[in-house]
DRENZADREN-93366 format. One record per residue (C-alpha): residue number from 1; residue in three letters; chain; x, y, z. Coordinates in nm, 3 decimals. Each point is the difference from the previous one (the first is absolute). Example, Ala and Ser with C-alpha at 12.3 -4.5 7.8 and 13.67 -1.06 7.14 Angstrom:
BEGIN
{site 1 ALA A {1.230 -0.450 0.780}}
{site 2 SER A {0.137 0.344 -0.066}}
This chain:
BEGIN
{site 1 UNK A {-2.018 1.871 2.317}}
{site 2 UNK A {-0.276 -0.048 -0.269}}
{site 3 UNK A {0.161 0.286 -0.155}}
{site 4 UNK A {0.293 -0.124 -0.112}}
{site 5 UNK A {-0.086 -0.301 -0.177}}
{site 6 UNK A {-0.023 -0.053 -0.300}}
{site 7 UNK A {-0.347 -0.049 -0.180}}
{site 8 UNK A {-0.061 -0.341 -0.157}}
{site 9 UNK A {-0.227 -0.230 -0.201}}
{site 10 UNK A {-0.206 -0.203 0.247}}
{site 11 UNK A {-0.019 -0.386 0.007}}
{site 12 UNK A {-0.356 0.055 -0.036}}
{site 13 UNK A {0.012 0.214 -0.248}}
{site 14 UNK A {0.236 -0.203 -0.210}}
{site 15 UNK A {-0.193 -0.347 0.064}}
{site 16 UNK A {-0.324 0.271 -0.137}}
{site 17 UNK A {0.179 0.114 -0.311}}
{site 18 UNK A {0.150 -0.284 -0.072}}
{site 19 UNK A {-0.343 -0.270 0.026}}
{site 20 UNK A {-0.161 0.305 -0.213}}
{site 21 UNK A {0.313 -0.027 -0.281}}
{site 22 UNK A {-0.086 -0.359 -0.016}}
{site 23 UNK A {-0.389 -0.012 -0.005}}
{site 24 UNK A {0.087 0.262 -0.332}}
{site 25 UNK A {0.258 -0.270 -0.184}}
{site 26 UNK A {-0.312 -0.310 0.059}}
{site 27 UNK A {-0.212 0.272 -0.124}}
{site 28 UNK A {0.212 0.029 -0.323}}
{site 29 UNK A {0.101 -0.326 -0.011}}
{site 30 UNK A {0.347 0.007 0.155}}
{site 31 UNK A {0.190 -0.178 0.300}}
{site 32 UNK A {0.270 0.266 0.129}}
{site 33 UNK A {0.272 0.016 0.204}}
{site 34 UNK A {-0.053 0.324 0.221}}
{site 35 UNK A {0.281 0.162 0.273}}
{site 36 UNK A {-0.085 0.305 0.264}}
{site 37 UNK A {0.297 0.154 0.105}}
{site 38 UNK A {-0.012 0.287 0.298}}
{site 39 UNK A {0.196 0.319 -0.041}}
{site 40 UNK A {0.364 -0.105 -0.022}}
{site 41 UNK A {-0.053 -0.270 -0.251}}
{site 42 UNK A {-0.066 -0.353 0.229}}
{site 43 UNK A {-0.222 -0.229 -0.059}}
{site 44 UNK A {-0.350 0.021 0.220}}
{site 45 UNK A {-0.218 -0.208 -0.175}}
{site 46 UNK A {0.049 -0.236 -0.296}}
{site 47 UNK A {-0.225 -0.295 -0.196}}
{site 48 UNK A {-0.002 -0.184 -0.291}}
{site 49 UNK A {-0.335 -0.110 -0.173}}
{site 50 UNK A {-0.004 -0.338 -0.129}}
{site 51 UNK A {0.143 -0.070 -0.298}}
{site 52 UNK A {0.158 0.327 0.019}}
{site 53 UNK A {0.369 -0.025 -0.249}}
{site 54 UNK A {0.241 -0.047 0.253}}
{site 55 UNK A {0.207 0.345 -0.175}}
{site 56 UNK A {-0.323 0.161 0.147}}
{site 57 UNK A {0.151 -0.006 0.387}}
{site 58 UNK A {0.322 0.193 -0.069}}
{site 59 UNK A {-0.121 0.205 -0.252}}
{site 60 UNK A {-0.293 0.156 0.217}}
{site 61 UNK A {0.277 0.063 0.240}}
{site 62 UNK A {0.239 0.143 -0.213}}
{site 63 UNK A {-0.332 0.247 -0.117}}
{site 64 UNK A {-0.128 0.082 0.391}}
{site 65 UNK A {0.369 0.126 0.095}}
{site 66 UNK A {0.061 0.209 -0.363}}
{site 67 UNK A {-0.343 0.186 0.080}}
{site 68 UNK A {0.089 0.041 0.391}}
{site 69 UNK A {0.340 0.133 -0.072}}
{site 70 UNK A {-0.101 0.285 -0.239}}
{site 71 UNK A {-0.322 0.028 0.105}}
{site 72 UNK A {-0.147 -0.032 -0.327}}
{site 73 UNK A {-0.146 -0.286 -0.181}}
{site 74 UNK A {0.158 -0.239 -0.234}}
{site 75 UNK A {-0.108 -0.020 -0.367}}
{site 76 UNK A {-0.076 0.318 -0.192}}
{site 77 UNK A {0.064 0.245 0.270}}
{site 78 UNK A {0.366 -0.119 0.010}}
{site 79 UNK A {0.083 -0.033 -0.363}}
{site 80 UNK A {-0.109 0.339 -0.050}}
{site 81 UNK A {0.230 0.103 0.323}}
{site 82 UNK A {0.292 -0.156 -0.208}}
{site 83 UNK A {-0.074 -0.023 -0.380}}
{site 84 UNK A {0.155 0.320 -0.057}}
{site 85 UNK A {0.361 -0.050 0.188}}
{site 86 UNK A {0.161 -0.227 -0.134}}
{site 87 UNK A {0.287 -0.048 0.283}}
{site 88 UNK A {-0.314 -0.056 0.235}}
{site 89 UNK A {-0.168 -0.226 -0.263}}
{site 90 UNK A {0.270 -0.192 -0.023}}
{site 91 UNK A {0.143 -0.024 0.354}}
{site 92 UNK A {-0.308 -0.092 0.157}}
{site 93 UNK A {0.038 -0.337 -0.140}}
{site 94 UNK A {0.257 -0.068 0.214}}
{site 95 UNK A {-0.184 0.026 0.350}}
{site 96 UNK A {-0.048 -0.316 0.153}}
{site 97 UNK A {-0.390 0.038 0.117}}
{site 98 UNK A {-0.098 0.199 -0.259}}
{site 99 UNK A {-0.283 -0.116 -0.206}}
{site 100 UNK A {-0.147 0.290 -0.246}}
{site 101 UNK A {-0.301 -0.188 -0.166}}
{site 102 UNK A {-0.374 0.126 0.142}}
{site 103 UNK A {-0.115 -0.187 0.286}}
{site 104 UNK A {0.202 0.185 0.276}}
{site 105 UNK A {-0.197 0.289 0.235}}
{site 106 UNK A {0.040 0.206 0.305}}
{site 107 UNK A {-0.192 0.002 0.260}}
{site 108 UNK A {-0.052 0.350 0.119}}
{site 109 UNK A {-0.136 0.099 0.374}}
{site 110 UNK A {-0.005 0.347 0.155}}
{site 111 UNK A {0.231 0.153 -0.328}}
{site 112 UNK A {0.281 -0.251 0.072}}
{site 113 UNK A {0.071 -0.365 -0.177}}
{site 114 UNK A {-0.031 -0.273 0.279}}
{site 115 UNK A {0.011 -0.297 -0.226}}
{site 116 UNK A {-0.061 -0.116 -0.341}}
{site 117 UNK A {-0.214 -0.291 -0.197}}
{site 118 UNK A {0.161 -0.223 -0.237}}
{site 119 UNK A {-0.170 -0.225 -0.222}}
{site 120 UNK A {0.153 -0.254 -0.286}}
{site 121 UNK A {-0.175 -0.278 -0.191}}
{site 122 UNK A {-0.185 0.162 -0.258}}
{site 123 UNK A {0.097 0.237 -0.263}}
{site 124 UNK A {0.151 0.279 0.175}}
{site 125 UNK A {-0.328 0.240 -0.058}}
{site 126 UNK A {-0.175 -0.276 0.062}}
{site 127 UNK A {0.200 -0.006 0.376}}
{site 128 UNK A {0.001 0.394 0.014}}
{site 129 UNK A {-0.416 -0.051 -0.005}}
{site 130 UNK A {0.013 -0.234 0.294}}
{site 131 UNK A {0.239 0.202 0.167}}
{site 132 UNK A {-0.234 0.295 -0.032}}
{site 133 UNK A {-0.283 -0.213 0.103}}
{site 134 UNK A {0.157 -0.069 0.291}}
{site 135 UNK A {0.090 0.341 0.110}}
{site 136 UNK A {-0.390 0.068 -0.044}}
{site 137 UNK A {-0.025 -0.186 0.323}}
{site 138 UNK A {0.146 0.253 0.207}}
{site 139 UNK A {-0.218 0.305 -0.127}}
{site 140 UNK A {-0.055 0.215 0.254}}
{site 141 UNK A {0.190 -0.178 0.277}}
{site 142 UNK A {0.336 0.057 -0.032}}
């Protein structure tokens, strides 16, 4: 039956990338808000650092489920997917959990996307480094 389920982010693995995303933002100086979601877009694992801006905890969200959906990460890699279309440039703006600026990322085991780190409370490359920091956690493991 193993076979037919569908791969997914661990709660392990999220509580992992997520403590490592957070060690990153009290290295730099930050309190974040940071959201794990699994393969289909729900929440697994979410926390808010002190003092975090309360716009933090739906905006790291918003950023986990835009990187999970299109399996690519928020911030540069989407603008340049849509700076050239300007129906899709546009339109985009309309999705409800859609959050473009950097701080969004996959998380990629086996091939296949089984979840995806958000992270909000700095400025958005600012959250795409913690983000990346956290995903450093899972080298070699996933």
């Amino acid at each position: 039956m193993e076979d037919y389920l569908k791969r997914s982010v661990s709660l392990a693995d999220a509580e992992r990338i997520a403590g490592q995303a957070m060690a990153k933002a009290t290295e730099l100086g930050l309190s974040i808000a940071v959201t794990i979601v699994d393969e289909s877009g729900v929440a697994k694992f979410f926390a808010r650092m002190d003092h975090a801006p309360l716009i933090a905890v739906d905006a790291s969200r918003k950023k986990a489920v835009t990187a999970v959906s299109y399996g690519i990460p928020t911030g540069q890699s989407w603008f340049d997917f849509i700076k050239d279309d300007p129906i899709l440039r546009e339109g985009v703006h309309g999705f409800r959990d859609l959050m473009l600026m950097g701080g969004g990322v996959p998380i990629i085991g086996d091939n296949q996307v089984i979840g995806a780190i958000g992270v909000s409370g700095g400025h958005y490359l600012q959250d795409q480094e913690c983000a990346l920091a956290g995903l450093e956690s899972l080298k070699g493991q996933v």
